[in-house]
C-alpha positions in Angstrom: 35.3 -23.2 15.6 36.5 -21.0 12.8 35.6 -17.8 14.6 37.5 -18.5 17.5 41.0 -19.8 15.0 40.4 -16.4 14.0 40.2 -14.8 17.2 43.3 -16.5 18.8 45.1 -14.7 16.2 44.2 -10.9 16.4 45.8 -8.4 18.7 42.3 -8.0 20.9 40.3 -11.6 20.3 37.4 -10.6 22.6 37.0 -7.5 19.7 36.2 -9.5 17.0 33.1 -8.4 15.2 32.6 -11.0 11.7 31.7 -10.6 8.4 30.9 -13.1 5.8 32.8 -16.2 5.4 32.9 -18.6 2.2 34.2 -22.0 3.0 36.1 -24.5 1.2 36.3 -27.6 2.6 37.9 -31.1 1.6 38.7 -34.5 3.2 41.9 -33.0 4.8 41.7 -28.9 5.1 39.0 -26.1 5.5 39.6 -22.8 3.7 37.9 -19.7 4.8 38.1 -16.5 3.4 35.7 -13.2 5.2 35.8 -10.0 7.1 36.6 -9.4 10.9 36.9 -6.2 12.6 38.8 -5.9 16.0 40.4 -3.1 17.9 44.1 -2.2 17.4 47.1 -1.3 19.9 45.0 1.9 20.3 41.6 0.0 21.1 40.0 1.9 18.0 38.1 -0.7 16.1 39.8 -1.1 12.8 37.0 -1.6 10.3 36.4 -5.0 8.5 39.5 -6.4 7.0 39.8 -9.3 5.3 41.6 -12.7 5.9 42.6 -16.2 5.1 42.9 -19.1 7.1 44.0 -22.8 5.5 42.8 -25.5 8.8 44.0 -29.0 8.8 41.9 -31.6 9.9 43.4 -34.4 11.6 45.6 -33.0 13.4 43.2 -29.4 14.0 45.9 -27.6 13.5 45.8 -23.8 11.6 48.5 -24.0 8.7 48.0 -20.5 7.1 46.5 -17.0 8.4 47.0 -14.4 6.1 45.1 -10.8 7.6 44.7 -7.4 5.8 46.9 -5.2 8.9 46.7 -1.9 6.8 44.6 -0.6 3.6 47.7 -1.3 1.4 46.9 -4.9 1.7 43.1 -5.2 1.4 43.2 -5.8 -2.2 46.0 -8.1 -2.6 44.6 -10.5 0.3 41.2 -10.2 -2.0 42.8 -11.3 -5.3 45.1 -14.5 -3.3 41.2 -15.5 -2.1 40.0 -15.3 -5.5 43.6 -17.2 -6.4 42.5 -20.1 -4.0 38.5 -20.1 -5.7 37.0 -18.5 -3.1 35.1 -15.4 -3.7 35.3 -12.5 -0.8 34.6 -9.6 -3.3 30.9 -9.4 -2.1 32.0 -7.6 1.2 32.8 -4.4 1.3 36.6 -3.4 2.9 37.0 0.2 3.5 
């Protein structure tokens, strides 16, 4: 289900190649923080950027999808996932 929240969201879905994700999850929302790589405007796959998704429950319903477009941002979507408690710095973002 996550995957595919993710997906809906990129410039070319059926591109999507995943990382690692790390969960958060409580009574009302789901948290995810990982890697995706996709294909841009140019269909050159992008190499794995990071994101972060907030999910409420009832309704499903994504609230939140922050996504790494360009280099510059790699490290500041890193540090809000850290922010939030979840750790992404395992992976490796070029």
């Amino acid at each position: 289900m996550l995957e595919s929240l993710v997906r809906d969201r990129l410039r070319d879905p059926r591109s999507a190649e995943f990382g690692s994700m790390n969960v958060s999850r409580n009574h009302f929302e789901i948290r995810v923080c990982g890697g995706v790589n996709s294909k841009n405007s140019f269909g050159a796959y992008v190499g794995l950027r990071p994101f972060f998704m907030s999910v409420r429950l009832e309704p499903l319903e994504v609230e939140q999808f922050l996504y790494a477009a360009n280099t510059d941002d790699i490290q500041r979507l890193i540090d809000y996932c850290l922010k939030e408690g979840i750790d992404i710095s395992m992976e490796t973002f070029p």
